[in-house]
SEPASE-792108 format. One line per field, with one value per atom (N, C-alpha, C): residue in one letter; atom name; y, z, x. Coordinates in Angstrom, 1 decimal. Layout:
REM SEPASE-792108
aa <- c(A,...) $
at <- c(CA,...) $
Y <- c(Y,...) $
Z <- c(Z,...) $
X <- c(X,...) $
//
This chain:
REM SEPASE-792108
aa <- c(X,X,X,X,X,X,X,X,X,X,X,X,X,X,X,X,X,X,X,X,X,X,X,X,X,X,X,X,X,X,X,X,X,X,X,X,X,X,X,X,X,X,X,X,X,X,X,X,X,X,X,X,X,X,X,X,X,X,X,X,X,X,X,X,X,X,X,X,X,X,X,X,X,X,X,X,X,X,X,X,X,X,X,X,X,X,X,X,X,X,X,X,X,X,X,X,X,X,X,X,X,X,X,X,X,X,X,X,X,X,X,X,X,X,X,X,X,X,X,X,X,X,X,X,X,X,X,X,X,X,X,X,X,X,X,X,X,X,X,X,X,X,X,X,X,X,X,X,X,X,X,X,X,X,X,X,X,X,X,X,X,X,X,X,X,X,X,X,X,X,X,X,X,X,X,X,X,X,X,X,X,X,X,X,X,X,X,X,X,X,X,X,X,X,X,X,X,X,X,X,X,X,X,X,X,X,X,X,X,X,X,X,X,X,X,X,X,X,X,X,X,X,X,X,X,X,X,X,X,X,X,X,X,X,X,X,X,X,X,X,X,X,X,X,X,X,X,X,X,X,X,X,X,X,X,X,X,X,X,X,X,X,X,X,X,X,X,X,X,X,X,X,X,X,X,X,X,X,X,X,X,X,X,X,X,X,X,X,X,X,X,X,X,X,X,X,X,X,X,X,X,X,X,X,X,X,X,X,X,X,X,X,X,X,X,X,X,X,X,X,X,X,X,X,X,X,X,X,X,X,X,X,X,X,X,X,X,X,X,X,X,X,X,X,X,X,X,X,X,X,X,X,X,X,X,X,X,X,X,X,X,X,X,X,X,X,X,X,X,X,X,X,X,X,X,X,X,X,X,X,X,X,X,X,X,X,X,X,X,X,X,X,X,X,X,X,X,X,X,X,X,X,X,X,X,X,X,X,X,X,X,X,X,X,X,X,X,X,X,X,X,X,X,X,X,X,X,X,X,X,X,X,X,X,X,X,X,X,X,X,X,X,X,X,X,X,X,X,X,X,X,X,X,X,X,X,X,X,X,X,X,X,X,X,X,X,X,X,X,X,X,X,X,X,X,X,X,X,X,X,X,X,X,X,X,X,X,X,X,X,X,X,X,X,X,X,X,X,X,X,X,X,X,X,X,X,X,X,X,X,X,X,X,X,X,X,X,X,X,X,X,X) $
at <- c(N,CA,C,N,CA,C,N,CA,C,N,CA,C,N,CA,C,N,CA,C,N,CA,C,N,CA,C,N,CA,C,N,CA,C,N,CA,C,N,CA,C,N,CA,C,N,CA,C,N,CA,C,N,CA,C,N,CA,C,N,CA,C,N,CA,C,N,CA,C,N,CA,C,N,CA,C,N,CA,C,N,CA,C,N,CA,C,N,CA,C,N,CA,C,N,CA,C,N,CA,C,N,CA,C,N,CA,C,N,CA,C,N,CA,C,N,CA,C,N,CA,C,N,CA,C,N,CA,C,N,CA,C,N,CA,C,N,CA,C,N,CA,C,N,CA,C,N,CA,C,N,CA,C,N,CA,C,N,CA,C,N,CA,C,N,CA,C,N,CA,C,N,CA,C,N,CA,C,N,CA,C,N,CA,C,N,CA,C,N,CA,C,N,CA,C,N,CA,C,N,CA,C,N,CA,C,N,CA,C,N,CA,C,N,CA,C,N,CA,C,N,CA,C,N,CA,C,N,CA,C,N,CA,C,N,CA,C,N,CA,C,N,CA,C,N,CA,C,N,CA,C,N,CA,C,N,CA,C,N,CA,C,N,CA,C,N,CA,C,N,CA,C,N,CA,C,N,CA,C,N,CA,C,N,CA,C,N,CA,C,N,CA,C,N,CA,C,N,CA,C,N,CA,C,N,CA,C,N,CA,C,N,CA,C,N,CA,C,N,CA,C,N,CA,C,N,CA,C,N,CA,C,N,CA,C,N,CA,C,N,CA,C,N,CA,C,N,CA,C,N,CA,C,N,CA,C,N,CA,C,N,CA,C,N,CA,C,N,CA,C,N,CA,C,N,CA,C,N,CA,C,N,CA,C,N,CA,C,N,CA,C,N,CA,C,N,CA,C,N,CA,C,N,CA,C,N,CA,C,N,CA,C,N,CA,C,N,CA,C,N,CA,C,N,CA,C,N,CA,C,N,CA,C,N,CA,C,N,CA,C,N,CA,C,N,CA,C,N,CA,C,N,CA,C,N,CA,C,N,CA,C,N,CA,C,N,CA,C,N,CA,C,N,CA,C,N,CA,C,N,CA,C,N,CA,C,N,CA,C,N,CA,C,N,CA,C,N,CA,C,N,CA,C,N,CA,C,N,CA,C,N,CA,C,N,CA,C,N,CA,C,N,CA,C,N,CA,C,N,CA,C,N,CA,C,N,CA,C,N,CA,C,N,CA,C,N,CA,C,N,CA,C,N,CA,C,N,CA,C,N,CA,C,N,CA,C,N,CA,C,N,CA,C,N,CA,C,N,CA,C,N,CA,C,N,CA,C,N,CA,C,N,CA,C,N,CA,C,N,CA,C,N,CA,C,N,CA,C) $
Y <- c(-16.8,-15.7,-16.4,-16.0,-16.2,-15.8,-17.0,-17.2,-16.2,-15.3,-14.3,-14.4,-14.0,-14.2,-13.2,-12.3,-11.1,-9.7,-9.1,-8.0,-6.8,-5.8,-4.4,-3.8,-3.0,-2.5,-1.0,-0.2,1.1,1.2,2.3,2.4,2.8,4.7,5.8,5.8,5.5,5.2,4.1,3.2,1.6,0.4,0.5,-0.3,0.4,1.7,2.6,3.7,4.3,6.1,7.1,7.9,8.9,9.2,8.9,9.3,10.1,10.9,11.8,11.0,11.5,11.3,11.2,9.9,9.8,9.0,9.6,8.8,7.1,6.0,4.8,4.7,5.7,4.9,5.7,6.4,6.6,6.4,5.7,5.2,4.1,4.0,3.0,2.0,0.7,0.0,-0.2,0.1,-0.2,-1.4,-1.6,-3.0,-4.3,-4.1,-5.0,-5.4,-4.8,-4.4,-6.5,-6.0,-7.4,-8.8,-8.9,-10.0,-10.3,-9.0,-8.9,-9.3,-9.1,-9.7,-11.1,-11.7,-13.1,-13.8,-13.5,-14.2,-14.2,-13.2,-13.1,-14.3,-14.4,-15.3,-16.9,-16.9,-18.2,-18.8,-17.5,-18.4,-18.4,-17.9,-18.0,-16.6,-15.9,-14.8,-13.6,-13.4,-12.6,-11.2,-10.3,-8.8,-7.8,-7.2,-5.9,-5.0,-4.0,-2.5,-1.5,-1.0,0.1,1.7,2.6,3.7,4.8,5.7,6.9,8.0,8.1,8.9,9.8,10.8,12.4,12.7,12.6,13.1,12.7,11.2,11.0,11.5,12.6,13.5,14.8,14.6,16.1,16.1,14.8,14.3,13.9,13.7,13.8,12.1,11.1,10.0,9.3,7.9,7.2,6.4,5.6,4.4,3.0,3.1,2.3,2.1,3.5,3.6,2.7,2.7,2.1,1.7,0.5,-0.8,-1.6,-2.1,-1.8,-2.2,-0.9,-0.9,-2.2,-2.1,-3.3,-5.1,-4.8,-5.7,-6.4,-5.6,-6.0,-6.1,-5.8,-6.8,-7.7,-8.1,-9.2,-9.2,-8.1,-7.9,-8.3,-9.0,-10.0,-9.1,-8.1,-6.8,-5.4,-4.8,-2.9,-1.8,-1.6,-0.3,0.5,1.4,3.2,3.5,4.5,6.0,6.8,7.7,8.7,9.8,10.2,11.4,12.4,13.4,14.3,14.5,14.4,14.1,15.1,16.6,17.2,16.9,15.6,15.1,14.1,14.2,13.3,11.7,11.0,10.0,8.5,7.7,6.9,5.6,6.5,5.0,5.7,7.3,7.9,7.5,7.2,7.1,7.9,7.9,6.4,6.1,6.5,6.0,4.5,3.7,1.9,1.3,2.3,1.9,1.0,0.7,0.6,-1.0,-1.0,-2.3,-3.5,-2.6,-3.2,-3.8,-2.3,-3.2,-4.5,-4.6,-5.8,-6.9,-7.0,-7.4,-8.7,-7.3,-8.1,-8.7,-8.1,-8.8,-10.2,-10.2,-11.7,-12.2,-12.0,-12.7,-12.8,-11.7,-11.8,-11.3,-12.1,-11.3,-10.6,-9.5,-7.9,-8.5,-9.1,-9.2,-10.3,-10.8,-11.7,-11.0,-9.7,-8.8,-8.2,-7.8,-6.9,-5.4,-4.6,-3.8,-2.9,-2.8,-2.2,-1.1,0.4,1.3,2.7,3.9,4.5,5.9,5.5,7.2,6.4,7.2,6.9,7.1,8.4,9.0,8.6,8.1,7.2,5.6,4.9,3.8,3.1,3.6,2.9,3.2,4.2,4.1,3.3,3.5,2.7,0.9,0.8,-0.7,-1.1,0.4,0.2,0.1,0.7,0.9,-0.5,-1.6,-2.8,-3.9,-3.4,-4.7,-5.2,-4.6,-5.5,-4.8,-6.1,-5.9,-4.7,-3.8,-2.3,-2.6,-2.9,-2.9,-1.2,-0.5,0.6,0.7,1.2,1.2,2.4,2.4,4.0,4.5,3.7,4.4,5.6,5.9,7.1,8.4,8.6,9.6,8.8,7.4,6.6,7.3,7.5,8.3,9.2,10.5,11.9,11.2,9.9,9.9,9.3,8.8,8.0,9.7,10.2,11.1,12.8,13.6,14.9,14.6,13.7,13.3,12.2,11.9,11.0,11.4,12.9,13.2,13.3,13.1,12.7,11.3,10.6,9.4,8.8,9.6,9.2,7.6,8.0,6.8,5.4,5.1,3.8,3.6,2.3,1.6,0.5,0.9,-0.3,-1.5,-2.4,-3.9,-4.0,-3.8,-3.5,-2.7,-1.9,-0.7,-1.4,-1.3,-2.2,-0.9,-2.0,-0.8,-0.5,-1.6,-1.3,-2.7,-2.9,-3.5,-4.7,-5.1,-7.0,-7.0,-5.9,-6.8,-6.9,-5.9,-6.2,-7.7,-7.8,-9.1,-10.3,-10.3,-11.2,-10.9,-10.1,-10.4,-10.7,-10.4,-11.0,-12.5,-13.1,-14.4,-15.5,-14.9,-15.3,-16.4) $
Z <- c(-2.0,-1.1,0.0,1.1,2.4,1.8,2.6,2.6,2.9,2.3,2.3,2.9,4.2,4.9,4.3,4.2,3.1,2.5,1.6,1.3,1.6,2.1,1.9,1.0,0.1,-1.3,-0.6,-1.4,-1.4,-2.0,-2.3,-3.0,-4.3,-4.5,-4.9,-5.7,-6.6,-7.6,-7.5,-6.6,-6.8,-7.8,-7.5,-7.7,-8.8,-8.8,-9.9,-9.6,-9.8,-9.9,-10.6,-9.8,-10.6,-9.4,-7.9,-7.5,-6.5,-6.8,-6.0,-5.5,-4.5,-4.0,-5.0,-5.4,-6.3,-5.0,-4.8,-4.1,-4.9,-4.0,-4.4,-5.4,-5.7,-6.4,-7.8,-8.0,-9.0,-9.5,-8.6,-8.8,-10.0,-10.4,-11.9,-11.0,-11.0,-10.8,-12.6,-12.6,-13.6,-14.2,-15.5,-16.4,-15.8,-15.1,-14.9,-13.6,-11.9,-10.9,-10.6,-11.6,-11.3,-11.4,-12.0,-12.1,-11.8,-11.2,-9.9,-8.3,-8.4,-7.3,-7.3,-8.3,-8.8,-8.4,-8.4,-8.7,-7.2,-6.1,-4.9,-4.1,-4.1,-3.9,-4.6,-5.8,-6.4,-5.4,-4.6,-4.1,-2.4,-2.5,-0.6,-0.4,-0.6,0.0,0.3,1.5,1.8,1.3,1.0,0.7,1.3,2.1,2.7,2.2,2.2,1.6,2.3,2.4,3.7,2.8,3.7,2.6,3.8,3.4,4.0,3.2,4.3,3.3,3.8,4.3,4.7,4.6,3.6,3.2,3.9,4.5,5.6,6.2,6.8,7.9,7.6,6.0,5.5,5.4,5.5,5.1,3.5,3.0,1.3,1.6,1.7,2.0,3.5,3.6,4.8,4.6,5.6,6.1,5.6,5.3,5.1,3.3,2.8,1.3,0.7,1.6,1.1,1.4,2.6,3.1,1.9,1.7,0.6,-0.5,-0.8,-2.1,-2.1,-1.4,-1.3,-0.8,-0.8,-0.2,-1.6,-2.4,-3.8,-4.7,-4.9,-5.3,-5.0,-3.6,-3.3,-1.6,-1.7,-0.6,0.7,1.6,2.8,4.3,4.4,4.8,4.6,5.0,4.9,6.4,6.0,7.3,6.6,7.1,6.3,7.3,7.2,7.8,7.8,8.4,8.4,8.6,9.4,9.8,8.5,9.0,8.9,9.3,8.6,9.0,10.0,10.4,11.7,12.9,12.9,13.6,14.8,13.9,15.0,15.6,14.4,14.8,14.8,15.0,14.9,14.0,13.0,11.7,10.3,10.5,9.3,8.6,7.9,7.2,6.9,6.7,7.0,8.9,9.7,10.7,10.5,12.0,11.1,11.7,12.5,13.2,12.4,11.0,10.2,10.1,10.0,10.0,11.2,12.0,13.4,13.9,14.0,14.0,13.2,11.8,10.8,11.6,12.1,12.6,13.9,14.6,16.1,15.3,14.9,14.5,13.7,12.7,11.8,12.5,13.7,14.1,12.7,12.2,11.2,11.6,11.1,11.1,10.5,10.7,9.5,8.8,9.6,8.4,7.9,7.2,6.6,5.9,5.6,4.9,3.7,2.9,1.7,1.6,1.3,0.9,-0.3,-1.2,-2.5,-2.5,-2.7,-3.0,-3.7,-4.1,-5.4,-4.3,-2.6,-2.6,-1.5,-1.6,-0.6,0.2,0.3,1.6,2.4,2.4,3.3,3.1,2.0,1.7,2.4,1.7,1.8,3.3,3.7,5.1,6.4,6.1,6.6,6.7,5.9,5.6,6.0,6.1,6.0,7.7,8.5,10.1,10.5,10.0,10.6,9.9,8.9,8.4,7.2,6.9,5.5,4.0,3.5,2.0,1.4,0.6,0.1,-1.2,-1.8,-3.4,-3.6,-4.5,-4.9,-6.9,-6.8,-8.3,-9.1,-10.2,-10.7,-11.2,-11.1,-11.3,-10.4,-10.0,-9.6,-9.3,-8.2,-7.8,-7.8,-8.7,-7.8,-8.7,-9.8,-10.9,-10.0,-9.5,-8.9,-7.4,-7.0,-5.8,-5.8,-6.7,-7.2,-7.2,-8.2,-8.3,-7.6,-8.2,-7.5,-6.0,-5.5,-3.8,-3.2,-4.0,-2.8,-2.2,-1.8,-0.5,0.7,1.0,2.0,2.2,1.7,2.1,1.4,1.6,1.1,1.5,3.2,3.9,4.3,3.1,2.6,0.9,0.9,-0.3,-0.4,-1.7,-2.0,-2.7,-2.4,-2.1,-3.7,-4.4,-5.5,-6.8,-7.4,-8.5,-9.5,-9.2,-9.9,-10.8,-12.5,-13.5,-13.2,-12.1,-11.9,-10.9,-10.4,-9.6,-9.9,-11.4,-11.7,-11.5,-12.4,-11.9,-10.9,-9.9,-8.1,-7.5,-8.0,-7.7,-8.2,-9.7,-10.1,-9.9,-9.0,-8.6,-6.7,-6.1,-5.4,-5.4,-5.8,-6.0,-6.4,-7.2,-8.4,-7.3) $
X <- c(13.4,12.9,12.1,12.1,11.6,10.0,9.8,7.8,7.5,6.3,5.9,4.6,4.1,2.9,1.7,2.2,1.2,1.9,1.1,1.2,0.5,1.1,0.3,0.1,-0.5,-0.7,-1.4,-0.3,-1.5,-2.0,-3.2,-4.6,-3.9,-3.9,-4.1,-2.6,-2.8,-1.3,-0.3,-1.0,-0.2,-1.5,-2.8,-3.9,-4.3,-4.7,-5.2,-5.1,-6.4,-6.5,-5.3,-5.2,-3.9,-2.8,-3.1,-1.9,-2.8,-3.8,-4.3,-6.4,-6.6,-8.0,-9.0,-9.7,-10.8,-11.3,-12.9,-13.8,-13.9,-14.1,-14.6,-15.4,-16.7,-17.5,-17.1,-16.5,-15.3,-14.3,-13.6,-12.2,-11.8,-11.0,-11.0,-9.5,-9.2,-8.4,-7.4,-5.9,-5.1,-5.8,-5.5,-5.7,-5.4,-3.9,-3.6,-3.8,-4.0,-4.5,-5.0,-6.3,-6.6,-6.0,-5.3,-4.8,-3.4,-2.7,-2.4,-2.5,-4.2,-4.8,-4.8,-5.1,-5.4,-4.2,-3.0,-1.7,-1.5,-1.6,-1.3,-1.9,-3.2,-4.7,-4.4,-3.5,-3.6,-2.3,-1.2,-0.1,-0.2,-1.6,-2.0,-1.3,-1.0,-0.5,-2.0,-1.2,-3.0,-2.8,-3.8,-3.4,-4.2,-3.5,-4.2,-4.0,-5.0,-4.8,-3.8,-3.4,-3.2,-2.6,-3.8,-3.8,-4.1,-3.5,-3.8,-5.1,-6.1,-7.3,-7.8,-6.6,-7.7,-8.6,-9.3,-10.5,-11.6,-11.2,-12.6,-12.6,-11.6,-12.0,-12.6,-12.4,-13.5,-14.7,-14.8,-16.1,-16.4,-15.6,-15.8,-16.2,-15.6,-15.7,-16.2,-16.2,-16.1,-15.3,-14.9,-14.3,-14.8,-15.6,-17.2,-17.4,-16.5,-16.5,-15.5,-14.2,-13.2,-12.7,-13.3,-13.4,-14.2,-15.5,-16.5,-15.5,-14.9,-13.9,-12.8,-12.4,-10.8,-11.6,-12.8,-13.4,-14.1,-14.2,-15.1,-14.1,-12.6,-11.5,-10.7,-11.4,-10.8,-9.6,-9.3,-9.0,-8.9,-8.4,-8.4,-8.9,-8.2,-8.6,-8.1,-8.7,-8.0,-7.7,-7.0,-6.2,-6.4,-7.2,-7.0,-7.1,-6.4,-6.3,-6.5,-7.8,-8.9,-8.5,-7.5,-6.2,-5.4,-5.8,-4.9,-3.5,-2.3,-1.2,-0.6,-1.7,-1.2,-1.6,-3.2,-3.2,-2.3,-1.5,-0.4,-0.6,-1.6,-2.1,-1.2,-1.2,-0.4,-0.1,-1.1,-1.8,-1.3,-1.1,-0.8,0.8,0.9,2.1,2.6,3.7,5.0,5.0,4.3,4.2,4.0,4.4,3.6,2.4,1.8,0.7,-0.7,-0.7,-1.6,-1.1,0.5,1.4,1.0,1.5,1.5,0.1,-1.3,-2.8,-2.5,-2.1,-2.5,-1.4,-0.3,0.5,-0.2,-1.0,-1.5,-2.5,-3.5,-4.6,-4.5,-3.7,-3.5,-2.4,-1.6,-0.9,0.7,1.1,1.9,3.2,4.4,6.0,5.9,5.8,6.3,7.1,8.3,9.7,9.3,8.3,7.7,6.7,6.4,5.8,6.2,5.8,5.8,5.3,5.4,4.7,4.6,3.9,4.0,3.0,4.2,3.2,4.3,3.4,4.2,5.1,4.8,5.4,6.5,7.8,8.7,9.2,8.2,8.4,7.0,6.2,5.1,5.5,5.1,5.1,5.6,7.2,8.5,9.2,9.0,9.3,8.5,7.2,6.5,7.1,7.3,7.5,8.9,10.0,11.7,10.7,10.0,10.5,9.8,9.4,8.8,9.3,10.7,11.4,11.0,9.8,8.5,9.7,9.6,10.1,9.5,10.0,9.9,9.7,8.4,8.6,7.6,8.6,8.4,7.6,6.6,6.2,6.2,6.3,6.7,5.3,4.0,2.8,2.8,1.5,0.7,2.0,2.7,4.0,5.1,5.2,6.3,7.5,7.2,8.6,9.2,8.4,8.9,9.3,9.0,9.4,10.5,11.1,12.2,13.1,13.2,13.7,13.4,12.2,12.3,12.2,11.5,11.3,12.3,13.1,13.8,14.7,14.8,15.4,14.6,13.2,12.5,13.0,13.0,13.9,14.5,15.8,17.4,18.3,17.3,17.9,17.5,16.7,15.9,15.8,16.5,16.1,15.9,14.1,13.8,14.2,13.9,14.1,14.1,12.8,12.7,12.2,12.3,11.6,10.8,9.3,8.6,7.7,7.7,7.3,6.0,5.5,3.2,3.4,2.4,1.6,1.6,1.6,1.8,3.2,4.2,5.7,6.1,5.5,5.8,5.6,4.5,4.1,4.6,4.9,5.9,7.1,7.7,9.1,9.0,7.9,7.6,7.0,6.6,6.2,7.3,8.0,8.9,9.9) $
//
């Protein structure tokens, strides 16, 4: 496999939680999550978060909460997305504006990217429109997006269907 310069990871049903909005200082990371992290970090591959988080626009959260968060497992850096997806912003997913910032700023080939996360109608499109390898995991919605949701996006597939967050990474590494 072509040298992999980094990974994106979504939060909320790829790392832990359930799929849906748990504030940071609640949030539980999967068992395995960490040493996931560990394996990425031991092969130089860097790992950004990139997550879409409405709810900082409700105010339930900040930016500040879950930067903080990705930052205290290790995390290289984080792209969230504060927007409401009627906002029309250009960071919300599957848009790739969150790609592209991380792109200019570390100086990275997208198509030298990864990205692992559970929905495939954000995720995976996100990552089909900048070339980044599509690993899909069947934690948090990735089962229903596999199946009841993959006609939001019919016309992308992923690279690879990973059972959680470590075997993404050991078939990425691998």
């Amino acid at each position: 496999m072509a040298e992999i310069q980094a990974v994106f990871i979504d939060r909320d049903g790829t790392i832990g939680g359930t799929g849906h909005f748990i504030h940071p200082k609640d949030f539980n990371l999967y068992s395995f999550s960490k040493e996931a992290f560990k394996m990425l970090k031991e092969n130089n591959i860097r790992m950004f978060a990139c997550t879409n988080q409405h709810r900082i626009s409700r105010g339930q959260a900040t930016v500040e909460d879950f930067y903080s968060e990705f930052m205290s497992y290790g995390f290289d850096d984080a792209f969230i997305c504060p927007h409401n997806h009627e906002e029309k912003c250009k960071c919300h997913k599957p848009k790739p504006g969150m790609l592209i910032e991380a792109s200019k700023k570390y100086h990275l080939d997208l198509k030298k990217t990864a990205f692992i996360g559970d929905v495939g109608g954000t995720d995976m499109l996100a990552a089909h429109s900048v070339g980044a390898k599509k690993i899909l995991v069947l934690t948090g919605w990735g089962e229903d997006s596999l199946k009841k949701y993959r006609y939001t996006w019919d016309e992308v597939e992923p690279d690879y269907i990973a059972k959680n967050l470590l075997d993404a990474v050991k078939w990425l590494i691998k």
